[in-house]
C-alpha positions in Angstrom: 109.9 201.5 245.8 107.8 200.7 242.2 106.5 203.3 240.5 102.8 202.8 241.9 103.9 203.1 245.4 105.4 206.3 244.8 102.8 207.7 243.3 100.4 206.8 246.2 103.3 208.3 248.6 103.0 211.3 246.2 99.4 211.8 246.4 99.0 211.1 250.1 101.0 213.6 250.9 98.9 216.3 249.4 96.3 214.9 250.8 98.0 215.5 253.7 98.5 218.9 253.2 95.4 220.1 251.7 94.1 218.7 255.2 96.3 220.3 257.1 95.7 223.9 255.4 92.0 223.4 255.9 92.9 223.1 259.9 95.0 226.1 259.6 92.1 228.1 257.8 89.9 227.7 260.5 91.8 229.6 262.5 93.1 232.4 259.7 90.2 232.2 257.4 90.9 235.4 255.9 94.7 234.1 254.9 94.3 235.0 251.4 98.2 233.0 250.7 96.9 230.0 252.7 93.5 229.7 250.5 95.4 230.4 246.8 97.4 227.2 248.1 95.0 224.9 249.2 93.1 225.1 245.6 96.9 224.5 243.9 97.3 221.5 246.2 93.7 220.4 246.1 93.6 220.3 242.1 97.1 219.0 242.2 95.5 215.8 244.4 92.8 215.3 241.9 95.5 214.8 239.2 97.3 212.7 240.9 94.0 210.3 242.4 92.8 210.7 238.4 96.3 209.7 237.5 96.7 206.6 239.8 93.0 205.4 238.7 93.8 205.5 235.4 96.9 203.4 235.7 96.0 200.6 238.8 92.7 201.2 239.5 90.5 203.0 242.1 92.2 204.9 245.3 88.9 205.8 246.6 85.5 204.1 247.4 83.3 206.2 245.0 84.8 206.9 241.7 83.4 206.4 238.4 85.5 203.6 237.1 82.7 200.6 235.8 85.0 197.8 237.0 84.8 199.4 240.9 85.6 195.7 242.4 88.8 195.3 240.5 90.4 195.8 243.2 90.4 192.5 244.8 92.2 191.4 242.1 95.3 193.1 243.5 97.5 191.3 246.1 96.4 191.9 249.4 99.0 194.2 251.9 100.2 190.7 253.4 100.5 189.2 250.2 103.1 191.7 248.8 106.5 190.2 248.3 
């Protein structure tokens, strides 16, 4: 796995989580633990998208990045190799 790759594995999976702790906070909203860790995971996903931009470009439609269609530049999923 390259380096890119696992740092797209690496963010999606707090993306995953901070997702999954906003579900749990609907139902425990007052789960003071729960809310302390979705901002640690939350910022910790910004680095990580900020970090991935900086090095191969954008991970998400609206960033700030002037070259926004660079990204057809990059193989396409069924032209990896």
């Amino acid at each position: 796995m390259s380096s890119k790759e696992m740092l797209l594995k690496k963010l999606s999976s707090y993306k995953f989580a901070v997702h999954e702790l906003k579900l749990f906070l609907d139902t425990h909203p007052k789960d003071k633990e729960t809310m302390k860790k979705l901002k640690e995971y939350e910022e910790k996903a910004r680095e990580l998208s900020d970090e991935y931009e900086e090095k191969y470009g954008p991970v998400k439609r609206k960033n700030n990045n002037t070259e926004y269609w660079s990204w057809v530049n990059d193989p396409w999923p069924w032209e990896a190799q």
